[in-house]
DSSP file (Angstrom, degrees, kcal/mol; ACC not computed):
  #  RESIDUE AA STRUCTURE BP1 BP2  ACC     N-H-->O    O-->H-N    N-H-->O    O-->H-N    TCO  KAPPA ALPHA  PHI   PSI    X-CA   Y-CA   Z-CA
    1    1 A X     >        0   0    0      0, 0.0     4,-2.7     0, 0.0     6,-0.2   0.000 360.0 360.0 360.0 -47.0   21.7 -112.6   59.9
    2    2 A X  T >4> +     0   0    0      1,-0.2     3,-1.6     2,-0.2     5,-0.7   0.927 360.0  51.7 -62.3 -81.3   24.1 -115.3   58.8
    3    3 A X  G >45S+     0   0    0      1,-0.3     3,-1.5     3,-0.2    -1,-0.2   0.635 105.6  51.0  -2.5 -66.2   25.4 -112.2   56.5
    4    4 A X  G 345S+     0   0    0      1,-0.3    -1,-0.3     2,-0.1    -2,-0.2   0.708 108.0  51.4 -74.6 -39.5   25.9 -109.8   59.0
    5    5 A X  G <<5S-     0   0    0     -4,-2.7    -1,-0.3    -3,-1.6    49,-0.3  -0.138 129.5 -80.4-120.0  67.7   27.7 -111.8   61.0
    6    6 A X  T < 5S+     0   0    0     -3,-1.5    -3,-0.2     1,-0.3    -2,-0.1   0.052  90.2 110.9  93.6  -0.6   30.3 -112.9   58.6
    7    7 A X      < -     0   0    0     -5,-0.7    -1,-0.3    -6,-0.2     2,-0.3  -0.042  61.8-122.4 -66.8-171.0   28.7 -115.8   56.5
    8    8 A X  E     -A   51   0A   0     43,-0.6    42,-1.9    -3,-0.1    43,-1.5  -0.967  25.9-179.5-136.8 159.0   27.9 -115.6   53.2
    9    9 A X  E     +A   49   0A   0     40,-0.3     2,-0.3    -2,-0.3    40,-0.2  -0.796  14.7 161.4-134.3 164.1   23.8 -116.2   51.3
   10   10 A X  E     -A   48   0A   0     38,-1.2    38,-1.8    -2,-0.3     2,-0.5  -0.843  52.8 -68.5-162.1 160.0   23.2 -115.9   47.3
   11   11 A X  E     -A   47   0A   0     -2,-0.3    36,-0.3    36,-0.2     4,-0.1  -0.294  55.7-103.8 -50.4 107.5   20.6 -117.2   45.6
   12   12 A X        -     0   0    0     34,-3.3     3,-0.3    -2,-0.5    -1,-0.1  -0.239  11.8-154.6 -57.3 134.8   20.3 -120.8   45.2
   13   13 A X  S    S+     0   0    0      1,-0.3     2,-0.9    -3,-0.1    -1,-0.2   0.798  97.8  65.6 -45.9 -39.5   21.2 -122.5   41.9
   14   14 A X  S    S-     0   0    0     50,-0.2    -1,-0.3     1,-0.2    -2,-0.1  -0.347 104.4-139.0 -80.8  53.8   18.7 -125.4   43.0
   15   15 A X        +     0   0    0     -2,-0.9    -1,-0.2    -3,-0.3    91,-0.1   0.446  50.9   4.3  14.7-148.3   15.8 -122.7   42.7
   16   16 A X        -     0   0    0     89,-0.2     2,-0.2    -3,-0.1    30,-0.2  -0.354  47.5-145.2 -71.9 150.3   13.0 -122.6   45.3
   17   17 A X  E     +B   45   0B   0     28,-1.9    28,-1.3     2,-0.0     2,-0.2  -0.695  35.0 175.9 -74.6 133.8   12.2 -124.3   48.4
   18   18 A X  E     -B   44   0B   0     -2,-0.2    26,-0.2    26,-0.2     2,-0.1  -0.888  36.8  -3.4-167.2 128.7    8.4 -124.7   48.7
   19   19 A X  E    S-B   43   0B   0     24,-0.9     2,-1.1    -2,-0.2    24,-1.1  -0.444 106.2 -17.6  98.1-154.4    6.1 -126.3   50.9
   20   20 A X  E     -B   42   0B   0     94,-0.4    22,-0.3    95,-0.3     2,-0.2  -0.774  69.1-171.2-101.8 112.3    6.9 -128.7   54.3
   21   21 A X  E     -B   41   0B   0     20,-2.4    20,-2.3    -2,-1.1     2,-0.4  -0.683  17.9-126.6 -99.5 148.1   10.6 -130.0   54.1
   22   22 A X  E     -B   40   0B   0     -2,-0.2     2,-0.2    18,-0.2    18,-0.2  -0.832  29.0-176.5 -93.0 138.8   12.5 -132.5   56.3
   23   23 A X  E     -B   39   0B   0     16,-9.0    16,-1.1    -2,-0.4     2,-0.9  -0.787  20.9-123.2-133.8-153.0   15.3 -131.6   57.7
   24   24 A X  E     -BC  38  61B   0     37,-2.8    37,-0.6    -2,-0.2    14,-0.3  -0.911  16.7-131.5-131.9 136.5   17.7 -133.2   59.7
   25   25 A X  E     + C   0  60B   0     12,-1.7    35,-0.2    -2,-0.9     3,-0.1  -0.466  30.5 162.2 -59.7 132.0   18.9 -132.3   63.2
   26   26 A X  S    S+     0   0    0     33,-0.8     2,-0.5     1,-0.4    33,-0.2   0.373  77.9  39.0-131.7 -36.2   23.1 -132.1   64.0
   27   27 A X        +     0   0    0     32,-0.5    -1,-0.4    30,-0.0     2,-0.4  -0.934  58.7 170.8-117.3 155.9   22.7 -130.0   67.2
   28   28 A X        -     0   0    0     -2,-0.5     2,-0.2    -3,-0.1     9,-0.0  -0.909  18.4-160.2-149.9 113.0   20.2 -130.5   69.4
   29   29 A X    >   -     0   0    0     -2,-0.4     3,-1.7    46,-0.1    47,-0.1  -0.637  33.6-108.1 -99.8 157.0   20.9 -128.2   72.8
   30   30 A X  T 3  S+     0   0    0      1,-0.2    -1,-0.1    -2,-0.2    46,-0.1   0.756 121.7  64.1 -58.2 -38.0   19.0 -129.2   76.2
   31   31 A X  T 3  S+     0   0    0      1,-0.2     2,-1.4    44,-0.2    -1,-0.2   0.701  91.5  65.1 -74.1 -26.6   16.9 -126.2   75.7
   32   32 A X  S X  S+     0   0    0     -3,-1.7     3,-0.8   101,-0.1    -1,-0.2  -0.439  78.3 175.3 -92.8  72.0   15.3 -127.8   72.2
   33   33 A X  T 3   +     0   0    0     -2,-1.4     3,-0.1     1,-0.2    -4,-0.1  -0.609  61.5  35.5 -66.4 151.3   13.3 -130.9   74.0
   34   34 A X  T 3  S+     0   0    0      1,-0.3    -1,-0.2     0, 0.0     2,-0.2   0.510  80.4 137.6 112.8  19.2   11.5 -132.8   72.2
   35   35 A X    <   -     0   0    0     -3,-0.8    -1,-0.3    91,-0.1     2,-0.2  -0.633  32.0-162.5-121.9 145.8   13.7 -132.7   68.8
   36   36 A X        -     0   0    0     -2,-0.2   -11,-0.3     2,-0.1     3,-0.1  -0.700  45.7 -85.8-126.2-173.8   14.1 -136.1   66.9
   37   37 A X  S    S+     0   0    0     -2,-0.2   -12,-1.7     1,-0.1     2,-0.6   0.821 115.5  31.3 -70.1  -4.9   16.7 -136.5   64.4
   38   38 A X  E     -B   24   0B   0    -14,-0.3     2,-0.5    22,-0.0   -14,-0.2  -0.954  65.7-176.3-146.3 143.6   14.5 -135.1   61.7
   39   39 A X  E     -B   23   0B   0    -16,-1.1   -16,-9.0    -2,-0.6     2,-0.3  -0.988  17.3-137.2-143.5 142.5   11.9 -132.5   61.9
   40   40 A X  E     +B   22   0B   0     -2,-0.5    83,-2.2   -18,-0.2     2,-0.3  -0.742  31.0 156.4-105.1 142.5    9.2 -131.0   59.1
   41   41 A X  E     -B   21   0B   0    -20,-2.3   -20,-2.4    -2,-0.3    46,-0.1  -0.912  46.4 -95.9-166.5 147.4    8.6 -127.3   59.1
   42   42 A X  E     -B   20   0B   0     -2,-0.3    44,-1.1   -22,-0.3     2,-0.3  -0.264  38.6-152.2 -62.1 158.1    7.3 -125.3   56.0
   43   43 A X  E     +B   19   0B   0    -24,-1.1   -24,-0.9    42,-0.2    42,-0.1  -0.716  23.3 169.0-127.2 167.2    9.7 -123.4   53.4
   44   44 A X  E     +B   18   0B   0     -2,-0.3     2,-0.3   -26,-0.2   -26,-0.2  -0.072  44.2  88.1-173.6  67.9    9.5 -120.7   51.2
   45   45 A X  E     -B   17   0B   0    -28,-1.3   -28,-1.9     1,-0.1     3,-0.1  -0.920  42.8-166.8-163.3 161.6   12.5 -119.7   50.0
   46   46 A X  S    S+     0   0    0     -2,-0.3   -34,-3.3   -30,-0.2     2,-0.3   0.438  70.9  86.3-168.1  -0.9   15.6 -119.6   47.5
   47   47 A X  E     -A   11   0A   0    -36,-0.3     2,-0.4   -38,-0.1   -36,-0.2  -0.810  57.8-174.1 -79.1 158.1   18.3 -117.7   49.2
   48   48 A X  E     -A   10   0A   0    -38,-1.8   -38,-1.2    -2,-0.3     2,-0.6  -0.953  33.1-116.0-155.9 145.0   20.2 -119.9   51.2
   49   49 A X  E     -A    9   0A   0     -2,-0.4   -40,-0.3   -40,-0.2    18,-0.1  -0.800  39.1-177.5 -88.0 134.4   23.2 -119.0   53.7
   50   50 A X  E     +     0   0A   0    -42,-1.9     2,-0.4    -2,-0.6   -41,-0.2   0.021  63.6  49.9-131.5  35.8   26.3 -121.0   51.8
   51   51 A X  E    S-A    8   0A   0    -43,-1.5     2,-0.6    16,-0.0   -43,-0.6  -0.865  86.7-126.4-170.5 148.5   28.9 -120.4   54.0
   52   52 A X        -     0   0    0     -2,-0.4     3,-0.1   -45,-0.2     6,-0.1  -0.611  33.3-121.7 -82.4 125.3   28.6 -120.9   57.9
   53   53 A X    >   -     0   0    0     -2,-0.6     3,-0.7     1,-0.1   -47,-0.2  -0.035  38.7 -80.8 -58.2 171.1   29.6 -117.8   59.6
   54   54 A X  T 3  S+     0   0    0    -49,-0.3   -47,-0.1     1,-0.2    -1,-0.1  -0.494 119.6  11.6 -72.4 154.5   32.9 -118.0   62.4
   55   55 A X  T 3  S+     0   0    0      1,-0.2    18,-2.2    -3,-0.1     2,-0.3   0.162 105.6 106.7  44.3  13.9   31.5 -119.4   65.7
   56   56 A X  E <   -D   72   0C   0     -3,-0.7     2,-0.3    16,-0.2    16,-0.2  -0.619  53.4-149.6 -99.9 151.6   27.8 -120.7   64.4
   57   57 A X  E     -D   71   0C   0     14,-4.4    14,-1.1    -2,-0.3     2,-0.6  -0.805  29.7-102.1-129.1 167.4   27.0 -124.4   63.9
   58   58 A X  E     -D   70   0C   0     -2,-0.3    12,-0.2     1,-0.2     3,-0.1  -0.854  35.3-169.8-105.2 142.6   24.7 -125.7   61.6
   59   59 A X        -     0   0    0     10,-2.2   -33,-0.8    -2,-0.6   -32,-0.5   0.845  67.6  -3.8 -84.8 -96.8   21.1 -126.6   63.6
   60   60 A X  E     -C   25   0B   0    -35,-0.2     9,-2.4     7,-0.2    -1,-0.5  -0.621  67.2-173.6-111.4 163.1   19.0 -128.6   60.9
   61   61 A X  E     -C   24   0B   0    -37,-0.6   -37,-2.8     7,-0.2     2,-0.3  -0.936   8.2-173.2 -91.6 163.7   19.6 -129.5   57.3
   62   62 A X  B >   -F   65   0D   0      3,-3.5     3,-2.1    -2,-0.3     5,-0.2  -0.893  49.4 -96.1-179.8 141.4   18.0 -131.1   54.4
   63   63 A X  T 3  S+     0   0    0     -2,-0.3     3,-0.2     1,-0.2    -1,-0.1   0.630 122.7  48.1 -57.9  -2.9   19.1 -132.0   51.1
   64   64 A X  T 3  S+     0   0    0      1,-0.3     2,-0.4    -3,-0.1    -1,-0.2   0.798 121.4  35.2 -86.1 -31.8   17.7 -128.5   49.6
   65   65 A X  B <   -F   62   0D   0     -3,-2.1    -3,-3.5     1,-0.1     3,-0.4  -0.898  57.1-178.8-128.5 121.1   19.2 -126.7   52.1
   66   66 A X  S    S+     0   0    0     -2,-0.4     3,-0.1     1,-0.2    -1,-0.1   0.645  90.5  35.2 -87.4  -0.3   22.5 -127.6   53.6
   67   67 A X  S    S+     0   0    0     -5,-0.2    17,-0.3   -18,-0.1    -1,-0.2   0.198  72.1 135.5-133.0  -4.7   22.3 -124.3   56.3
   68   68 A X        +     0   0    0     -3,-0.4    16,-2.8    -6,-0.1    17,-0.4   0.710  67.4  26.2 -49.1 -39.8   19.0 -124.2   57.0
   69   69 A X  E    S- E   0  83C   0     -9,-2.4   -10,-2.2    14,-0.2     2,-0.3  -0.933  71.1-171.8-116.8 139.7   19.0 -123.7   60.8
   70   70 A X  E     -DE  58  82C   0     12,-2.6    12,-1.2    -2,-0.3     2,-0.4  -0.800  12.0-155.3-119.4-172.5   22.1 -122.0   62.6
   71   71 A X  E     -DE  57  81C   0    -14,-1.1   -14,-4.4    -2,-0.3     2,-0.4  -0.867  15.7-143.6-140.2 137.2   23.1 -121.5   66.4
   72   72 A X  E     -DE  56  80C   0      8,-2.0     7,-2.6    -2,-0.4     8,-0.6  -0.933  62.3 -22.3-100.7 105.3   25.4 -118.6   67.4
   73   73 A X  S    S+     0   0    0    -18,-2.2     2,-1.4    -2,-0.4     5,-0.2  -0.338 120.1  10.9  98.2 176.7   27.7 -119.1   70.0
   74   74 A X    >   -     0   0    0      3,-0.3     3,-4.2     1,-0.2    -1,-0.1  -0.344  60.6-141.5 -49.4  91.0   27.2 -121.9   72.6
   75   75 A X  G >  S+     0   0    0     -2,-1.4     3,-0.7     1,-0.3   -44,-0.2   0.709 104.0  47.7  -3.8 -51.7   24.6 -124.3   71.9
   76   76 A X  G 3  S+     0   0    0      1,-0.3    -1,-0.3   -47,-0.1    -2,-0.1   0.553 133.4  12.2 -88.1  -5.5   23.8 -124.3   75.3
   77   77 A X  G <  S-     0   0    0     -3,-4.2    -3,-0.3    -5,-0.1    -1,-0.3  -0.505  91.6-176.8-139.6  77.7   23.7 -120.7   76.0
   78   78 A X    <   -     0   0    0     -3,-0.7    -5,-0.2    -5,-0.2     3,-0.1  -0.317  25.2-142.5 -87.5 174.1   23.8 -119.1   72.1
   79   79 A X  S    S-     0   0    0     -7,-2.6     2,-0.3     1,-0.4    -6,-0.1   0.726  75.9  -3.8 -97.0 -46.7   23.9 -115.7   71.3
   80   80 A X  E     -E   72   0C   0     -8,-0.6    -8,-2.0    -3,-0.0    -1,-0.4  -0.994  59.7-143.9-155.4 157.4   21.8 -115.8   68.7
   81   81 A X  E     -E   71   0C   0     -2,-0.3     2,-0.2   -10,-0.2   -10,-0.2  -0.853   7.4-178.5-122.6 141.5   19.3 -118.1   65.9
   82   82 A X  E     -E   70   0C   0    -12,-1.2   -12,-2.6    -2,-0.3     2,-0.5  -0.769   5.1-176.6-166.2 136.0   18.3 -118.3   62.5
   83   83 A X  E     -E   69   0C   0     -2,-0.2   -14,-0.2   -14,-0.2   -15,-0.1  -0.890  17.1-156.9-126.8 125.7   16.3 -120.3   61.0
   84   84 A X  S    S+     0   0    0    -16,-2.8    -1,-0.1    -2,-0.5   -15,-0.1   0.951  75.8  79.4 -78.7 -34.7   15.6 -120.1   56.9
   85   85 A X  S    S-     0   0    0    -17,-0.4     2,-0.4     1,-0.1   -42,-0.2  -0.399  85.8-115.6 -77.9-178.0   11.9 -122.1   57.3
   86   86 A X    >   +     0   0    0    -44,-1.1     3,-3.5     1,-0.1     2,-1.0  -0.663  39.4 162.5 -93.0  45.6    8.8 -120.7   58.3
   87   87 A X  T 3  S+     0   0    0     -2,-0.4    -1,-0.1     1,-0.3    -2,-0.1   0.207  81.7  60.4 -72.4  24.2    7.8 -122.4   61.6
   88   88 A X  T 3  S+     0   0    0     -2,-1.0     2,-0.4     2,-0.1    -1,-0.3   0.411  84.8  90.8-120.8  -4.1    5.3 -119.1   61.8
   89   89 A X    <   -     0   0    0     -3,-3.5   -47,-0.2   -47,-0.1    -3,-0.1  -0.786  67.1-147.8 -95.8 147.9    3.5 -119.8   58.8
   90   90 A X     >  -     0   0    0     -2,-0.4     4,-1.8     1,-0.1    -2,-0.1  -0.265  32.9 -96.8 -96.0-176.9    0.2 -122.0   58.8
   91   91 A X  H  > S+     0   0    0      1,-0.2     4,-1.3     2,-0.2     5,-0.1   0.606 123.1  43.5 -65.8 -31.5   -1.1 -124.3   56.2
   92   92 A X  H  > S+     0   0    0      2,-0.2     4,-3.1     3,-0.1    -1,-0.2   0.916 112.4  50.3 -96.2 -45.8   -3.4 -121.8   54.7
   93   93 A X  H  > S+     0   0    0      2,-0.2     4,-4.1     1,-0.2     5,-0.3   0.971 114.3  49.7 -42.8 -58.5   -0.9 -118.9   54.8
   94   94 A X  H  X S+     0   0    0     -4,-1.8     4,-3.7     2,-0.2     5,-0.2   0.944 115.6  37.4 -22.6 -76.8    1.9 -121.4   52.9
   95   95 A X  H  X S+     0   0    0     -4,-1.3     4,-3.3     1,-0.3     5,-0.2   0.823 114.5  62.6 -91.8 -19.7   -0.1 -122.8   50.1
   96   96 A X  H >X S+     0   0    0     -4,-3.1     4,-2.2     2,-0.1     3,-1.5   0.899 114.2  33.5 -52.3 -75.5   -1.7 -119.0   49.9
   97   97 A X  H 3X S+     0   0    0     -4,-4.1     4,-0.5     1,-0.3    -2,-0.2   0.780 114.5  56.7 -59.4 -28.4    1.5 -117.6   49.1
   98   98 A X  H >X S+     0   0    0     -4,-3.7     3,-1.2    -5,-0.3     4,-0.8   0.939 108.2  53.7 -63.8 -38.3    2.9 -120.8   47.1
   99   99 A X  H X< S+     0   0    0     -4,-3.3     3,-0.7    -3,-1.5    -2,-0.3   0.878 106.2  48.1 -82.3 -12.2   -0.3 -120.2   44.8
  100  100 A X  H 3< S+     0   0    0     -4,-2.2    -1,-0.3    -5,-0.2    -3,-0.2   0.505 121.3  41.8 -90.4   6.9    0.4 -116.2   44.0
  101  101 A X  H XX>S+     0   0    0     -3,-1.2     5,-2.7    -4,-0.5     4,-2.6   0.509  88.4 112.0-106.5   0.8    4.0 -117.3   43.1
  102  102 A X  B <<5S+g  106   0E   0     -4,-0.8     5,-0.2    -3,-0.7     6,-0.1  -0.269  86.2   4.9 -81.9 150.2    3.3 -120.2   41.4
  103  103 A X  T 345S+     0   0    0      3,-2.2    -1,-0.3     1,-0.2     4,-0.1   0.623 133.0  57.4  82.5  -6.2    4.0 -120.4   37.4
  104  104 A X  T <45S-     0   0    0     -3,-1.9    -1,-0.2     2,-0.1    -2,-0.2   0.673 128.2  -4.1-150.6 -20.9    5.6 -116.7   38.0
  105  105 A X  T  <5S+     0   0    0     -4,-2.6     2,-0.9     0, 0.0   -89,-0.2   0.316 133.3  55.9-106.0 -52.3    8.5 -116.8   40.6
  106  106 A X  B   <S-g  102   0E   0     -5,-2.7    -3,-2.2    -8,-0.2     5,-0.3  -0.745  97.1-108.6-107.1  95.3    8.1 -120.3   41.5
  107  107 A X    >>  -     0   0    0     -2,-0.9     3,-1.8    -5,-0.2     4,-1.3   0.309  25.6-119.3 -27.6 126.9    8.2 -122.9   39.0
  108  108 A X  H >> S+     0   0    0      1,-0.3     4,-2.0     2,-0.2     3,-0.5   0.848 110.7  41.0 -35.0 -55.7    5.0 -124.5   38.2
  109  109 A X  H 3> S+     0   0    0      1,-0.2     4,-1.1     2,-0.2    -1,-0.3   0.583 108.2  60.1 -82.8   7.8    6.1 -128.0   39.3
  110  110 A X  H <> S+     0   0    0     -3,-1.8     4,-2.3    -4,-0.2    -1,-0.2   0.688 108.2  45.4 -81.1 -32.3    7.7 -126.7   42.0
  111  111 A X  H <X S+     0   0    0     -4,-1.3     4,-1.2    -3,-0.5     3,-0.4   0.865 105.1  56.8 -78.5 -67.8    4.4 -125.4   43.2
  112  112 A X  H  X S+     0   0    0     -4,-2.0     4,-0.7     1,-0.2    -1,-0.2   0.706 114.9  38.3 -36.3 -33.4    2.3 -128.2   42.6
  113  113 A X  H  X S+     0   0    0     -4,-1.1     4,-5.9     3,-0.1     5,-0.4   0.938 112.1  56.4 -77.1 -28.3    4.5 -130.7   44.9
  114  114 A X  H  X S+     0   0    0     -4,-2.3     4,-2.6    -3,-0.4   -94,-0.4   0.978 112.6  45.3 -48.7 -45.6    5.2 -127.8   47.6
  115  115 A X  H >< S+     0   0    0     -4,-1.2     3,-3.3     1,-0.3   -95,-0.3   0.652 118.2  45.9 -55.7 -97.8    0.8 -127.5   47.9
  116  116 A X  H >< S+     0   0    0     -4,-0.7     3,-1.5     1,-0.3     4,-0.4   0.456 102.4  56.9 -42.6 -29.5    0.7 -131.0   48.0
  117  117 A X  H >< S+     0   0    0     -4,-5.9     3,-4.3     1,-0.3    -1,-0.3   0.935  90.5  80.6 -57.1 -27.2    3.4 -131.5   50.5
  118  118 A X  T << S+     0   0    0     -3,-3.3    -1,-0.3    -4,-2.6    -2,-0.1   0.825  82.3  67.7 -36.5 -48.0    1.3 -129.1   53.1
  119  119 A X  T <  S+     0   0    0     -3,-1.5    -1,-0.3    -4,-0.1    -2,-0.1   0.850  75.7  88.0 -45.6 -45.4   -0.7 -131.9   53.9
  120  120 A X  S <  S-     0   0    0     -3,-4.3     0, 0.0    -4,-0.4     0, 0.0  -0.293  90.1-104.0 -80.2 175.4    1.9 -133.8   55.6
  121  121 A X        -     0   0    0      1,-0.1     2,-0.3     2,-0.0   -80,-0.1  -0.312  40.6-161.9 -82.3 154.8    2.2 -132.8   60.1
  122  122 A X        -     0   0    0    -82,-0.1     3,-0.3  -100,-0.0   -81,-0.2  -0.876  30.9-107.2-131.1-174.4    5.0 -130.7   60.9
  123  123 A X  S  > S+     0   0    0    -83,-2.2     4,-2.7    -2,-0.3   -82,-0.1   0.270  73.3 124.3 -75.4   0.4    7.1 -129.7   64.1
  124  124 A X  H  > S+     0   0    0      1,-0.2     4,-2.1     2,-0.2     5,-0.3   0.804  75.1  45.2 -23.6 -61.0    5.5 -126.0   64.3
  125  125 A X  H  > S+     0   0    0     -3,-0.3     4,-5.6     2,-0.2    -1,-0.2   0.994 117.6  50.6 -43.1 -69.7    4.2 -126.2   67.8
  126  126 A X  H  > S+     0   0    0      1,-0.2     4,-1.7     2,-0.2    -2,-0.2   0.930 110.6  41.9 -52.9 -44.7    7.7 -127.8   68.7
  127  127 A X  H  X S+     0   0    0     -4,-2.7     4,-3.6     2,-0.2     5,-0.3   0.934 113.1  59.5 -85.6 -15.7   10.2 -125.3   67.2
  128  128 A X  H  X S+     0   0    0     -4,-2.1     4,-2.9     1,-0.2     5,-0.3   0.954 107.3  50.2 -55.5 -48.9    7.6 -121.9   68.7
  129  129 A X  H  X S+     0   0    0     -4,-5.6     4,-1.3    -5,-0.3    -1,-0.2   0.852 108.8  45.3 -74.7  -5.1    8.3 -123.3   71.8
  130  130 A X  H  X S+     0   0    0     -4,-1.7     4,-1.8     2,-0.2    -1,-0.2   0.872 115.6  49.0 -75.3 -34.5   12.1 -123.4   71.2
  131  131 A X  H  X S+     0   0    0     -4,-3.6     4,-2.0     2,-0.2    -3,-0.1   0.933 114.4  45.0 -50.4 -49.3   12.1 -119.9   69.8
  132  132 A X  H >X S+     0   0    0     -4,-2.9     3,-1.5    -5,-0.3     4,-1.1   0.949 113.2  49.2 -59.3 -68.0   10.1 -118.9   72.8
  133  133 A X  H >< S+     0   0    0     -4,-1.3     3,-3.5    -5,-0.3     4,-0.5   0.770 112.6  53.0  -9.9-116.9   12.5 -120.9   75.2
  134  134 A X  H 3X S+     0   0    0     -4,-1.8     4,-3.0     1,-0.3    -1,-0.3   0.411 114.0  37.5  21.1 -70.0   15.3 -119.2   73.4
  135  135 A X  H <X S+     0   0    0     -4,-2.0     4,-0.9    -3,-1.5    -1,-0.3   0.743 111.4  57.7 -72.5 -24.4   14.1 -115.8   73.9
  136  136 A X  H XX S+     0   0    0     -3,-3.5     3,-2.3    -4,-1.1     4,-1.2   0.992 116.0  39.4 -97.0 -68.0   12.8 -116.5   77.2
  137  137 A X  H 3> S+     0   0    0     -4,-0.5     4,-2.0     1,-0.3    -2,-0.2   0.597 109.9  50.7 -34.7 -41.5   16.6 -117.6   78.2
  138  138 A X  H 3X S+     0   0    0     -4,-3.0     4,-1.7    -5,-0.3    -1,-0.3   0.642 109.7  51.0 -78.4 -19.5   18.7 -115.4   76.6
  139  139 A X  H <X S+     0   0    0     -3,-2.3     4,-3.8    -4,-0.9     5,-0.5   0.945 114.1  48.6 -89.3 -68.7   16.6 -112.3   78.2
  140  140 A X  H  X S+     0   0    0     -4,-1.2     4,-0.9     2,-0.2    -2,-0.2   0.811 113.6  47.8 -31.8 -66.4   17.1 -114.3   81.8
  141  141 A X  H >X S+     0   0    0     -4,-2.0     4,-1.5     2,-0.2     3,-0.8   0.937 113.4  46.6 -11.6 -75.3   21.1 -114.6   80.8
  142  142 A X  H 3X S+     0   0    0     -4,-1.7     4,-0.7     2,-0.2    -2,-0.2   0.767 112.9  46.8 -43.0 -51.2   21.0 -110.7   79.9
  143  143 A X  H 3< S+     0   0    0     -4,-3.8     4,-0.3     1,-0.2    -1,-0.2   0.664 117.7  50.6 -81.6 -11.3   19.0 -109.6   83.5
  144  144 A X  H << S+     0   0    0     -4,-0.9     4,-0.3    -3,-0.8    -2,-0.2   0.781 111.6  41.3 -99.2 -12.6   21.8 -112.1   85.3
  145  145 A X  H  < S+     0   0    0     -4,-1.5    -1,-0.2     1,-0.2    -2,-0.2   0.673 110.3  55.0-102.4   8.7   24.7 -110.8   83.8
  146  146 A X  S  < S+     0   0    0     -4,-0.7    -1,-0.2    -5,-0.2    -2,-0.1   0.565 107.0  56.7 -77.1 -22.1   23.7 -107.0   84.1
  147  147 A X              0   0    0     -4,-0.3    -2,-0.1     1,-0.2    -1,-0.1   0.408 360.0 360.0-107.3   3.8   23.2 -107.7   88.0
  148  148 A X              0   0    0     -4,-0.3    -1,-0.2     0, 0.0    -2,-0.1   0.439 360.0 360.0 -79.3 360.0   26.9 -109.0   88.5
């Protein structure tokens, strides 16, 4: 998405992201309650958006990923999200897919801390309900300015 509208992604230098990352919050719109200055959500990943598209802010970060979450548009009403972790994958899905990469896309010691990191809680619950929120808002936006 960050591509499409006018950022730029490649392939990270720092190889994969694996497993539950912190990252750190910089906008935090009324719509995202419940958001502390850092939040855990699972990764999988090793493109990375590295240049912030025109009118998007960067959502979360984390020292693997400097882009990880964006917002489009007004925080408070955006146009659009995108978010590079996996708040839709569970624990078992994760460390499935970390073990068929491991040792063969995904560097061996790369896997073995991402599995372990799975153990620790993440924000899952919290950022479904922002998506949902999101979707639920922007559709509600959409039906009020179609009836002006």
């Amino acid at each position: 998405m960050a591509h499409a509208l006018g950022g730029r992604t490649e392939k990270f230098a720092g190889g994969w992201g694996a497993g539950a990352h912190e990252y750190r919050m910089h906008v935090v719109p009324s719509w995202m309650e419940g958001a502390g200055e850092t939040m855990r959500v699972r990764a999988m990943h090793q493109d990375q958006v590295v240049a912030v598209p025109p009118h998007a802010q960067v959502l979360a970060s984390s020292d693997f990923c400097a882009n990880a979450a964006l917002i489009y548009g007004d925080p408070e009403e955006p146009v659009a999200l995108s978010v590079q972790p996996h708040p839709e994958c569970s624990e078992e899905f994760m460390a499935d897919l970390i073990r068929a990469r491991a040792g063969d896309a995904i560097p061996a010691h790369i896997a073995t801390a991402g599995l372990e990191s799975l153990a620790k809680p993440v924000d899952t619950v919290l950022w479904a309900a922002w998506i949902v929120r999101f979707f639920h808002e922007a559709v509600a936006r959409r039906a009020r300015h179609a009836a002006e």
